[in-house]
VOPAGU-2260 file (C-alpha; in pm, 1 decimal, decimal comma):
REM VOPAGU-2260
SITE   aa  ch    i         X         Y         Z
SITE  UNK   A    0    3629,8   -7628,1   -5165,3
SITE  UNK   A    1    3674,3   -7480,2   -5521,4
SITE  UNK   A    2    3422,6   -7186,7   -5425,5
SITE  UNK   A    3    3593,8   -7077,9   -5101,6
SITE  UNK   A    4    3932,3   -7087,8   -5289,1
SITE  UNK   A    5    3781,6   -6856,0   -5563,7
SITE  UNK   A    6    3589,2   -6641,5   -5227,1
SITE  UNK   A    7    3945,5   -6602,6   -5100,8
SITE  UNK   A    8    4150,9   -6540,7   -5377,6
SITE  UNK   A    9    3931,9   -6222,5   -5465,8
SITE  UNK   A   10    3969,2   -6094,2   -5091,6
SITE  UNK   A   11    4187,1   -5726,3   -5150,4
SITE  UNK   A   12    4205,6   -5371,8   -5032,6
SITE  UNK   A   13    4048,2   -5259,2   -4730,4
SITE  UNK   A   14    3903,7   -5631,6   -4648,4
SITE  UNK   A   15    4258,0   -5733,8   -4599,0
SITE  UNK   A   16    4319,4   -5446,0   -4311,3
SITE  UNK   A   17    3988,2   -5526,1   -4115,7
SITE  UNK   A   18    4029,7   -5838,9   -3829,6
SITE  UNK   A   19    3809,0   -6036,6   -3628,0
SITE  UNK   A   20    3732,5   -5837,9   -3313,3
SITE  UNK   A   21    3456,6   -6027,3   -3143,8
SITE  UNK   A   22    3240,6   -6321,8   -3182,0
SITE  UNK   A   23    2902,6   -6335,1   -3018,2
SITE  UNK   A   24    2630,9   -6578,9   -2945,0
SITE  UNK   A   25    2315,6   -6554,8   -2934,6
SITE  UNK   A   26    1992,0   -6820,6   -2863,6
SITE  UNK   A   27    1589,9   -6762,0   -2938,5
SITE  UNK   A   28    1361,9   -7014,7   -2763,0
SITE  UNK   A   29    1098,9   -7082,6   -3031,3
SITE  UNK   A   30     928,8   -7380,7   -2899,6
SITE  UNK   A   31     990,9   -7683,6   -2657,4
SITE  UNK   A   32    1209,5   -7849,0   -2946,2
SITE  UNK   A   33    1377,9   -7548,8   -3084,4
SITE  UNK   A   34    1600,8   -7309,2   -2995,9
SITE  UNK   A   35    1775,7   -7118,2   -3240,8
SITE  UNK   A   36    2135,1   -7065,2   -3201,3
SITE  UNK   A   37    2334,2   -6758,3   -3383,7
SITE  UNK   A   38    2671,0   -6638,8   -3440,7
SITE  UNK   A   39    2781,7   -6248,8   -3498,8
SITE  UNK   A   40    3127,2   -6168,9   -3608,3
SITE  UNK   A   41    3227,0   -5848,8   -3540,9
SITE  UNK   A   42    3517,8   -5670,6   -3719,8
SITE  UNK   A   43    3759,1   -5410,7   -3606,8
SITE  UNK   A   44    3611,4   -5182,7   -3867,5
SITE  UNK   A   45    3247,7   -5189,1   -3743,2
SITE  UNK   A   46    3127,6   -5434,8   -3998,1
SITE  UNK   A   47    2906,3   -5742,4   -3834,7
SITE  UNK   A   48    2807,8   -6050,3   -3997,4
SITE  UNK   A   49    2572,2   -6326,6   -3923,9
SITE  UNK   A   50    2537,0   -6731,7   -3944,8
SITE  UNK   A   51    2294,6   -6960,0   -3807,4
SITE  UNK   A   52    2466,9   -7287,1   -3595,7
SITE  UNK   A   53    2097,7   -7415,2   -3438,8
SITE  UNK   A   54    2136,1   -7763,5   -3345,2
SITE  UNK   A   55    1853,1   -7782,4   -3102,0
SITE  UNK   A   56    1909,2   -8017,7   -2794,4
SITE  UNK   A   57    2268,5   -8080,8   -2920,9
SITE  UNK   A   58    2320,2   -7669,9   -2912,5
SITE  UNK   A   59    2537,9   -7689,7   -2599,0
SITE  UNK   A   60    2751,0   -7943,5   -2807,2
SITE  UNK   A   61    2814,5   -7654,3   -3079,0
SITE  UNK   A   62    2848,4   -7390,4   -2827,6
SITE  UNK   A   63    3199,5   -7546,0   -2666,4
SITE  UNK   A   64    3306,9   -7556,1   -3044,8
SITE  UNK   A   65    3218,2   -7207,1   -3131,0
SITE  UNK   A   66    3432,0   -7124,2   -2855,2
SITE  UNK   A   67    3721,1   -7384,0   -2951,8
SITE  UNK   A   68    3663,7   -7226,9   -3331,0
SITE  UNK   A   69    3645,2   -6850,9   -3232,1
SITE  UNK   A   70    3958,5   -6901,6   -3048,6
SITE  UNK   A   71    4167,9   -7024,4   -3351,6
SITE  UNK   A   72    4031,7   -6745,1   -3584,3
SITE  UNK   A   73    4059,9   -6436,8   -3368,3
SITE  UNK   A   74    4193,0   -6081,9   -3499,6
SITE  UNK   A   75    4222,3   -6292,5   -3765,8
SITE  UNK   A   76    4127,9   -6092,7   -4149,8
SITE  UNK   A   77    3842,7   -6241,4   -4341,5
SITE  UNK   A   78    4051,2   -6432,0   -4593,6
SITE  UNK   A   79    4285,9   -6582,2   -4332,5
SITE  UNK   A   80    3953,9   -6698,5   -4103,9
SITE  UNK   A   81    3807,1   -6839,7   -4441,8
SITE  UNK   A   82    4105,8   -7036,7   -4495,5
SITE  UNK   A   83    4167,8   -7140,3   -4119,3
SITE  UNK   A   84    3781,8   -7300,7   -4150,5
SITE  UNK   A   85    3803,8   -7417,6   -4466,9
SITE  UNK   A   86    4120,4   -7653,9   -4379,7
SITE  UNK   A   87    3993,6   -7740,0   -4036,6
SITE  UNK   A   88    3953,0   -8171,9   -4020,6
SITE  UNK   A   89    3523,0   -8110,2   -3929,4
SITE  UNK   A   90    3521,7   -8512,3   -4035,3
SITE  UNK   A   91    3729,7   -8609,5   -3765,8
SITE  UNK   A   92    3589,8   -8335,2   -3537,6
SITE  UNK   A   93    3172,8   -8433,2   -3552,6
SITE  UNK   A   94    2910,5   -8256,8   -3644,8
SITE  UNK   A   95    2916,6   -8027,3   -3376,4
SITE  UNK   A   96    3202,1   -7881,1   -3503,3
SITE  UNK   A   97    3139,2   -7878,8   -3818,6
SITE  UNK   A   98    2831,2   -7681,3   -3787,1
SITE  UNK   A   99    3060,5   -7411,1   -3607,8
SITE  UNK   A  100    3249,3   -7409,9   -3870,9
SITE  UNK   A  101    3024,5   -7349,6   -4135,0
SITE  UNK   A  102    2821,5   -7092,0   -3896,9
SITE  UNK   A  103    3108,9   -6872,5   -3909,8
SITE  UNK   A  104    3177,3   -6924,8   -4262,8
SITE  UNK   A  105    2870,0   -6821,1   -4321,6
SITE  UNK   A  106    2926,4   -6475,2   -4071,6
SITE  UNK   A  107    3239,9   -6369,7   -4242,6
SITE  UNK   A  108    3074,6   -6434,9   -4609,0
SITE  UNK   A  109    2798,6   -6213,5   -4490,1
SITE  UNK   A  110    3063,7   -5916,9   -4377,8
SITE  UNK   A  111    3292,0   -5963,3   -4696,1
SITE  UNK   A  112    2986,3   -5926,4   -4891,6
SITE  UNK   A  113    2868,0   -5604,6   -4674,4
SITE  UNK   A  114    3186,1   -5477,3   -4704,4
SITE  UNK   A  115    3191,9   -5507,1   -5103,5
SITE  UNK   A  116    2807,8   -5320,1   -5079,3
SITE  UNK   A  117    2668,5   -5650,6   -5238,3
SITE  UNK   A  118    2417,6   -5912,2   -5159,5
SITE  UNK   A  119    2550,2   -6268,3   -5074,6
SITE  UNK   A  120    2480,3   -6423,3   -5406,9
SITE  UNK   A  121    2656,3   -6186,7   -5609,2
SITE  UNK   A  122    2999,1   -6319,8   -5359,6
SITE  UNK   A  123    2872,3   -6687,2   -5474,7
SITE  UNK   A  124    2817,5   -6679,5   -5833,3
SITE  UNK   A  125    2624,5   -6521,9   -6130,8
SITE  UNK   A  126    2274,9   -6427,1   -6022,5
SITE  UNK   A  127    1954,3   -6636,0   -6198,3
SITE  UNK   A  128    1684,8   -6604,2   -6003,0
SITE  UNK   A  129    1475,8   -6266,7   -5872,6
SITE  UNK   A  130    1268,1   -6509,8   -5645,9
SITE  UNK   A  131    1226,9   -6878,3   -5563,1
SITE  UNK   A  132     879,8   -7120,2   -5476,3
SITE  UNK   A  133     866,6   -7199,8   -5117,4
SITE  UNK   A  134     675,9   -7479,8   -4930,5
SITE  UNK   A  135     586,2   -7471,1   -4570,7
SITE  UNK   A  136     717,2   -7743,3   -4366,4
SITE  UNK   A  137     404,2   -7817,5   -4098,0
SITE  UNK   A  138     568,9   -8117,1   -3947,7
SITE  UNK   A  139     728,1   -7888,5   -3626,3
SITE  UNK   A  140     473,5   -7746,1   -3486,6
SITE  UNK   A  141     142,6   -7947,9   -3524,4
SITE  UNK   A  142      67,6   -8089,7   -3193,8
SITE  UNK   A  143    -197,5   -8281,6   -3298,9
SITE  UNK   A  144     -26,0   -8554,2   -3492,7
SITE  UNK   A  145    -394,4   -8734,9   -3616,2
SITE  UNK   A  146    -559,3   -8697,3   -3979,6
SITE  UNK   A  147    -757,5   -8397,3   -3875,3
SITE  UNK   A  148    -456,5   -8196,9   -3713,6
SITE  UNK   A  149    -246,9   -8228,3   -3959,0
SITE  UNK   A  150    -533,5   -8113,7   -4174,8
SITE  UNK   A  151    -617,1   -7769,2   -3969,8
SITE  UNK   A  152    -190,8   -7738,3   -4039,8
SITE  UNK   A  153    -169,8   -7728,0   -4335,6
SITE  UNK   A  154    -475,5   -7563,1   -4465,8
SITE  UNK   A  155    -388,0   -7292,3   -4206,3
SITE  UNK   A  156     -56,5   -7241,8   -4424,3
SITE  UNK   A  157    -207,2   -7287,9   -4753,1
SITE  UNK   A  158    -443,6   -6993,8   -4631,5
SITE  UNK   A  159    -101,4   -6819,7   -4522,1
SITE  UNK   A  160      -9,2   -6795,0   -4887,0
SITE  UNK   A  161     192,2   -7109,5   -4932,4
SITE  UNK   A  162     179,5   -7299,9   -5250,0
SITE  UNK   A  163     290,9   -7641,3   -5083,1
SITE  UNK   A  164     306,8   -7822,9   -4750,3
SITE  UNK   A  165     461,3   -8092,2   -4636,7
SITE  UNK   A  166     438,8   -8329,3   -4297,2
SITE  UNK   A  167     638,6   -8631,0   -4181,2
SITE  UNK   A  168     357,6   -8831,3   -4049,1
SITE  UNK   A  169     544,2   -9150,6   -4019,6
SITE  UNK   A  170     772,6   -9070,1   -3749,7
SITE  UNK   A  171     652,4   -9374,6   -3482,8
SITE  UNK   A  172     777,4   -9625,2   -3716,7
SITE  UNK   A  173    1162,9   -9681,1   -3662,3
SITE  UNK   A  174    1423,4   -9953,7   -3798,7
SITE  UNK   A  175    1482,3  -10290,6   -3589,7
SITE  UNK   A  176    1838,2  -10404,4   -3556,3
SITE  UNK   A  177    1795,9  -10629,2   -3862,6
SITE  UNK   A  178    1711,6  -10305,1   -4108,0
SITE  UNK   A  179    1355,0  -10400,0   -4122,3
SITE  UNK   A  180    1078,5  -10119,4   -4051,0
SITE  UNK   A  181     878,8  -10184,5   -3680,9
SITE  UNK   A  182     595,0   -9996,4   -3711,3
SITE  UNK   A  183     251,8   -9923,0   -3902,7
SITE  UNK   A  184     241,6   -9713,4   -4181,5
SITE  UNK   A  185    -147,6   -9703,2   -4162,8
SITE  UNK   A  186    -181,7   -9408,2   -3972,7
SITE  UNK   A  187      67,0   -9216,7   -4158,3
SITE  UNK   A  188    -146,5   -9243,1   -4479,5
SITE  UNK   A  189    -430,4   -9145,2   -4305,2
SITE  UNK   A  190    -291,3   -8827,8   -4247,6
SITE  UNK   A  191    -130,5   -8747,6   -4585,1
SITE  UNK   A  192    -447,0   -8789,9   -4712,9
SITE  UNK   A  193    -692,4   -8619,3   -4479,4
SITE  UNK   A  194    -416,7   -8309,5   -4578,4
SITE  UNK   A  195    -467,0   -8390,1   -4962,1
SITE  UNK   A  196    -864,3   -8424,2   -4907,3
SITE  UNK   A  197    -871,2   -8065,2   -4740,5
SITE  UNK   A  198    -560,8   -7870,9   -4954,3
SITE  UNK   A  199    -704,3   -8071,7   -5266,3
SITE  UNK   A  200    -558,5   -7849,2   -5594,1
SITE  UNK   A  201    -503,3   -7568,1   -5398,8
SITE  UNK   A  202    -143,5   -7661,4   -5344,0
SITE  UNK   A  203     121,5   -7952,5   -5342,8
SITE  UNK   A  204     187,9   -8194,4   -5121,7
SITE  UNK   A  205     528,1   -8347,6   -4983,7
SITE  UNK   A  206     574,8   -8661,1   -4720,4
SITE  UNK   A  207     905,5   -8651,0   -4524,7
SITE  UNK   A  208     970,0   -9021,5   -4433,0
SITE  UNK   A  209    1243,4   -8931,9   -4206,4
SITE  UNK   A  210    1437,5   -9244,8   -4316,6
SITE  UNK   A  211    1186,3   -9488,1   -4095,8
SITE  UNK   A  212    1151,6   -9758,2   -4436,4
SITE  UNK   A  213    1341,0  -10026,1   -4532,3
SITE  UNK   A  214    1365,0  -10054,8   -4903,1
SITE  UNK   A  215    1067,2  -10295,0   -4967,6
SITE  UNK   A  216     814,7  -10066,9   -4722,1
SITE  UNK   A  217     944,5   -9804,2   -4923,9
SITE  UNK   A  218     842,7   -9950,8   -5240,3
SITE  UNK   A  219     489,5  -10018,3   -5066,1
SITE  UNK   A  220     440,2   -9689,0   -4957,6
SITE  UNK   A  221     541,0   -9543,7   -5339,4
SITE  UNK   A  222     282,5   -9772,9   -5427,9
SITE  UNK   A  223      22,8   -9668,5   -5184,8
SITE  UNK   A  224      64,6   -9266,0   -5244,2
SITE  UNK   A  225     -12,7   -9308,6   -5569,5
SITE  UNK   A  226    -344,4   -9117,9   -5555,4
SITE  UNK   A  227    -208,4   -8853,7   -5374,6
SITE  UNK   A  228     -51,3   -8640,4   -5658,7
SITE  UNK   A  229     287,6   -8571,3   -5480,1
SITE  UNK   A  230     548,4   -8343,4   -5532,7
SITE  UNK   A  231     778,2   -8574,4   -5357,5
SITE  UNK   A  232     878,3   -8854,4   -5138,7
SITE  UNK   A  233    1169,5   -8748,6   -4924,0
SITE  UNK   A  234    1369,2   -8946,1   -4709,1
SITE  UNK   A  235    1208,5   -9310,3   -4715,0
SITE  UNK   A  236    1516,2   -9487,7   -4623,9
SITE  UNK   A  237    1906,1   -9477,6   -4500,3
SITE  UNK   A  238    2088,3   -9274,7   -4711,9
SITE  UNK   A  239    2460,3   -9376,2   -4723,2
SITE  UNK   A  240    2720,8   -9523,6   -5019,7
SITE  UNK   A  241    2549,8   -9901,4   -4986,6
SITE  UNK   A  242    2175,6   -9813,2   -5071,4
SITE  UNK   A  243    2238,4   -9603,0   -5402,1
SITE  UNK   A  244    2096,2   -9899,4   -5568,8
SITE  UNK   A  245    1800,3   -9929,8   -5340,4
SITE  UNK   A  246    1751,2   -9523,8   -5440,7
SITE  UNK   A  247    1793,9   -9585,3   -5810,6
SITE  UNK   A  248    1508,9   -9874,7   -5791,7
SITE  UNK   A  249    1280,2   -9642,1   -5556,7
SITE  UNK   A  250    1323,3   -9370,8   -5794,3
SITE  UNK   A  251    1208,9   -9536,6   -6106,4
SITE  UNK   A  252     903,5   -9695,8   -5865,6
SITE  UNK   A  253     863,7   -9304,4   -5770,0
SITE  UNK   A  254     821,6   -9206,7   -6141,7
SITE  UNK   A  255     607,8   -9524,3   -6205,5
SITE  UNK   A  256     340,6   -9315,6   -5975,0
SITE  UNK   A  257     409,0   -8955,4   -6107,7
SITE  UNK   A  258     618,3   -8845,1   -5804,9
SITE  UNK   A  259     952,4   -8801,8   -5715,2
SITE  UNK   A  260    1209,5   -8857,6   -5477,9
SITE  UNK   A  261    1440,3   -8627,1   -5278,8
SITE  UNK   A  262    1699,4   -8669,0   -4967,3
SITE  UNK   A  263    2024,3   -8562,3   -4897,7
SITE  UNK   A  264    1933,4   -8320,1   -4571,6
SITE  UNK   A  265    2189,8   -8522,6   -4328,0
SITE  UNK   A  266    2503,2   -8533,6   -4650,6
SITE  UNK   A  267    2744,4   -8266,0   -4542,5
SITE  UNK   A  268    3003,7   -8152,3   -4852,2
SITE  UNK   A  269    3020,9   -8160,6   -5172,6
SITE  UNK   A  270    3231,0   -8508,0   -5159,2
SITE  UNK   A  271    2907,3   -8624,2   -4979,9
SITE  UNK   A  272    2701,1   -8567,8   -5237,8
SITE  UNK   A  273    2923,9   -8673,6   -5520,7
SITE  UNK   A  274    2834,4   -9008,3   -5526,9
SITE  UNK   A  275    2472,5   -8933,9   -5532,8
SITE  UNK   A  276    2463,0   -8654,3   -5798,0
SITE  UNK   A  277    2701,4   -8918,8   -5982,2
SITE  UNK   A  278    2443,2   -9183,6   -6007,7
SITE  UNK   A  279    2108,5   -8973,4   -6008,3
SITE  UNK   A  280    2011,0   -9142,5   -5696,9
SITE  UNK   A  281    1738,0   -8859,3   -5574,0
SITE  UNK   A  282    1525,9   -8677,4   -5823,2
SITE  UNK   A  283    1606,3   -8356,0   -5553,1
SITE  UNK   A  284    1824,5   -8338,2   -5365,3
SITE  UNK   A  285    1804,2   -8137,4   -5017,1
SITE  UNK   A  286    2144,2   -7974,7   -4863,8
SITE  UNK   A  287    2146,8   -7786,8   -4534,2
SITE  UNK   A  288    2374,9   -7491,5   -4536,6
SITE  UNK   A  289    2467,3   -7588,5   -4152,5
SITE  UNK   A  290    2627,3   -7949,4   -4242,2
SITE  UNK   A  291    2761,4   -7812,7   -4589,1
SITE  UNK   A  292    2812,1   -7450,3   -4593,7
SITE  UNK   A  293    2726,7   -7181,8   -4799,5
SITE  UNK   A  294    3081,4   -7228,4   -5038,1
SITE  UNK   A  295    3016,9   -7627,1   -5060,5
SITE  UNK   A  296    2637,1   -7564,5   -5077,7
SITE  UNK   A  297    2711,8   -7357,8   -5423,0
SITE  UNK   A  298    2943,0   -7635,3   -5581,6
SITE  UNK   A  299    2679,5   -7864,2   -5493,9
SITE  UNK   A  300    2388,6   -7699,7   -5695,4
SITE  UNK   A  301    2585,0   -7582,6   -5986,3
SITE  UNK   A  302    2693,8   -8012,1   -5983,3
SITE  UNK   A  303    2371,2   -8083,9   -5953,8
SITE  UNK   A  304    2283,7   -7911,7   -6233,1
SITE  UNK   A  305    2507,8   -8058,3   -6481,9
SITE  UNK   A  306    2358,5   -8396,9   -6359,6
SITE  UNK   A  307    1964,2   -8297,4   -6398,9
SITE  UNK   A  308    1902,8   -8301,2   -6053,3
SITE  UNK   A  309    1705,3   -7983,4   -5850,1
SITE  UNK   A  310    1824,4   -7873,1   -5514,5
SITE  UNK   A  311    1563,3   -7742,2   -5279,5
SITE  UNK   A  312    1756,3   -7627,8   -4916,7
SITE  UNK   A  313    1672,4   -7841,7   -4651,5
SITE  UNK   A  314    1576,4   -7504,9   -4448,5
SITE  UNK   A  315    1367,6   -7612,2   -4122,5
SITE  UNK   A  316    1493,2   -7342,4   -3852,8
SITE  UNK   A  317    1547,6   -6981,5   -3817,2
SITE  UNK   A  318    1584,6   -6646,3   -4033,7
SITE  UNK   A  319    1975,2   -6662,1   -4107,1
SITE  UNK   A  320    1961,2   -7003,4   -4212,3
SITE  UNK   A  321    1654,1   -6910,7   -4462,4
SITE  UNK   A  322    1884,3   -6608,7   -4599,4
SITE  UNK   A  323    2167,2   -6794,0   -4661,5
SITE  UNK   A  324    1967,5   -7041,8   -4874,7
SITE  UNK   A  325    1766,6   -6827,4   -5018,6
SITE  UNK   A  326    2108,6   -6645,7   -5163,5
SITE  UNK   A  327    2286,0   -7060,3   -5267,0
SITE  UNK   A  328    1899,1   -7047,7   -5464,7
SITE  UNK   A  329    1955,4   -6737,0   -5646,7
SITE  UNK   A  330    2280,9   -6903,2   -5810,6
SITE  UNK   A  331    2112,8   -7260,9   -5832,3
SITE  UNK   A  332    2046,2   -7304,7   -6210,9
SITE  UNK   A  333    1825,2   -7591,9   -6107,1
SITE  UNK   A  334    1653,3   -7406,2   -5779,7
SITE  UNK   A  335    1342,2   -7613,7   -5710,4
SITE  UNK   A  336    1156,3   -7445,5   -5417,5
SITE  UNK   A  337    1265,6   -7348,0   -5041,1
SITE  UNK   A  338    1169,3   -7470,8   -4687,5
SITE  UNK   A  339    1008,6   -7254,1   -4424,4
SITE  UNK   A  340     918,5   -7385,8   -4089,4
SITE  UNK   A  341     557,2   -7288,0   -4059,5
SITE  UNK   A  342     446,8   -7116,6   -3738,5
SITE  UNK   A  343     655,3   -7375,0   -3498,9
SITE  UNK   A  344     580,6   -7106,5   -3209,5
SITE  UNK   A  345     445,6   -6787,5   -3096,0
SITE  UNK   A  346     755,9   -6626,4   -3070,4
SITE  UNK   A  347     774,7   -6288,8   -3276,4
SITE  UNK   A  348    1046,6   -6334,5   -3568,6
SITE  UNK   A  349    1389,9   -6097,0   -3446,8
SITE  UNK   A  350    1422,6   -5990,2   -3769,8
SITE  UNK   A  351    1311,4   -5618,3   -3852,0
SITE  UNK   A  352    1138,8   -5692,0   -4166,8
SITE  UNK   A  353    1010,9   -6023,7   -4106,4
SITE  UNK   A  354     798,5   -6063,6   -4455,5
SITE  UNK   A  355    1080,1   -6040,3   -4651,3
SITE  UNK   A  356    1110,0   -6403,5   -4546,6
SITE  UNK   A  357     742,9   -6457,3   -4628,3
SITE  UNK   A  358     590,6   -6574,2   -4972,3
SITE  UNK   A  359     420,9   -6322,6   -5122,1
SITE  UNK   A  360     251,2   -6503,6   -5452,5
SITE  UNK   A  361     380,5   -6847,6   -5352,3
SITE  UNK   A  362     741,0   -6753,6   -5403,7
SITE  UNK   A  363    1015,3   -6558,2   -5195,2
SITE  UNK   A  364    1160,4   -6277,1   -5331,2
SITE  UNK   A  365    1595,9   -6326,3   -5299,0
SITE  UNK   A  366    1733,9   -6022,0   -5063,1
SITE  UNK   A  367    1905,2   -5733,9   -5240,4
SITE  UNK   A  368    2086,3   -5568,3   -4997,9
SITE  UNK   A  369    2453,7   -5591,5   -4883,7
SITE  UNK   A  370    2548,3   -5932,5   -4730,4
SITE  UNK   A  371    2241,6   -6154,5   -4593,3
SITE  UNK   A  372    1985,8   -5870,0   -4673,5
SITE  UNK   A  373    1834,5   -5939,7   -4286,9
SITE  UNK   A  374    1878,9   -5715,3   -4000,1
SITE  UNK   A  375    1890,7   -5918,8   -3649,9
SITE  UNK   A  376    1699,7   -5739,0   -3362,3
SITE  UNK   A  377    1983,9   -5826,3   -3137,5
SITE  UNK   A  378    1769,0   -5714,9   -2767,4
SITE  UNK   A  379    1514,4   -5999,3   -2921,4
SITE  UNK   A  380    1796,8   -6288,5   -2840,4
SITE  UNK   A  381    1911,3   -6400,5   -2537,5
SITE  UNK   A  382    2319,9   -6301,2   -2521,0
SITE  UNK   A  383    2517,9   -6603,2   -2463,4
SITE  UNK   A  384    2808,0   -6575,2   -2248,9
């Protein structure tokens, strides 16, 4: 936790007399699958900050260890909570916890950085990018999981303004107790390429694989997108300390058909992804602020970096948890390109200036003002008590 201990270390003058007050939760039902979950840290000097701890149908799991967490950090100042979660055992705890954790990290970051009058990324690191490429994740929210819904999906976002999509068509296949795929990827390629028949040039494509492949499938699959023109191949198979080599072979298959390959979304911490930016196993490589954190998500793309290896946020869910990448990309010196879910429901966005989290040109502009640079519409979410 090298960044948090530099984060904490600079903590002085009147953020050392303010103390955690309050600690709120809040939920937005945005489909029948997701439900966003939020955290607001209030401070005895008025300041507020926000972080996203959405876990979906495991959100009552995080809730009872916000409540645990909140508890150990209260009137509490924002270095001393910082520390308290940065020392906290999340590995022996589960990911429940750990998501709490990193959801309030993520609150008090965003009211240290209010409270210095400067955006997020300027707490994190030296600022080196104005704005960052998105793509719109489709997979969500398209009902109609055949070749021609997918196909309405995505040109719907391309017409949106998004540069690149990307769908996980391949979710029916799973892994038998022996490690070999049961399933048929048949239908899955149908899809990717009714999307690339109808986006054509007009923007990228991605395939989530959602980890369904064992390593042979996956090398079939490389083989068979190979007139597709990807951006990348994310996900084909199990991603743990034992299939590195599997990655390194699918990776040079990957290049062998002018794509690449990413993963990394379920790694939490920078000792996670050590071994992996080590050995180059992923071409890009895809953290999620809730299972790393904003501090560990910063050590991880400035490691990546010296390795050769992009990061593009694994960034599926709601508003805060777009922010808070958005600021880890500004820093990133090898930023690749953002998530956004696209259009998962009909729900209006409860931020008050909702296209600042929209591409405008293909790219997302990085907020500039104090802390996050979002403002929650609080009566929007449901208070949780």
């Amino acid at each position: 936790m090298m960044a948090l201990s530099r984060t904490v270390a600079g903590i002085e003058g009147a953020e050392t007399l303010a103390f955690i007050k309050a600690v709120d939760f809040f939920t937005q039902r945005i489909s029948k699958k997701t439900q966003f979950l939020f955290v607001r840290v209030s401070m005895s000097n008025g300041a507020q900050g926000w972080g996203e701890a959405t876990f979906n149908s495991l959100n009552e799991q995080v809730l009872v260890a916000l409540r645990q967490l909140s508890s150990i950090i209260a009137d509490q100042s924002i270095a001393t909570g910082l520390s308290i979660l940065g020392l906290l055992p999340t590995w022996k705890s589960g990911r429940a916890s750990l998501i709490g954790v990193n959801a309030l990290q993520c609150a008090l970051l965003d009211v240290l950085a209010q409270m210095r009058d400067l955006p997020l990324y300027a707490v994190l690191g030296e600022k080196l990018h104005d704005h960052v490429p998105c793509y719109a994740n489709i997979n969500r929210g398209t009902k109609t999981r055949e070749p021609h819904g997918w196909a309405d999906r995505a040109q719907a976002a391309v017409n949106a303004g998004f540069p690149a999509v990307k769908l996980a068509p391949f979710d029916k296949i799973s892994l038998g107790l022996d490690g070999k795929s049961v399933g048929d990827a048949t239908m899955g390629l149908e899809c990717a390429h009714a999307v690339k028949d109808t986006i054509g040039v007009d923007a990228e494509l991605m395939l989530d694989c959602h980890w369904r492949f064992d390593e042979q499938r996956a090398q079939d699959l490389l083989h068979a997108c190979a007139d597709l023109d990807l951006k990348w191949v994310e996900a084909p198979i199990l991603e743990d300390a034992l299939s590195i080599p599997s990655l390194n072979a699918l990776k040079k298959i990957a290049e062998e058909n002018g794509t690449k390959l990413a993963g990394g979304e379920i790694l939490s911490g920078v000792r996670a992804f050590a071994p992996f930016l080590h050995t180059k196993a992923f071409h890009v490589m895809n953290p999620d602020p809730r299972f790393c954190g904003v501090m560990d998500m910063s050590d991880i793309a400035m490691t990546a970096a010296k390795f050769g290896v992009q990061i593009a946020p694994h960034n599926h869910l709601g508003p805060i948890m777009t922010a808070a990448s958005l600021h880890i990309a500004a820093i990133a010196p090898s930023a690749l390109t953002i998530e956004l879910q696209f259009a998962e429901g009909d729900e209006p966005p409860c931020v008050e200036k909702p296209d600042l989290l929209k591409p405008q040109n293909g790219r997302i502009q990085i907020p500039t003002d104090a802390g996050l640079g979002i403002a929650i519409q609080t009566p929007m979410l449901c208070h949780v008590q």
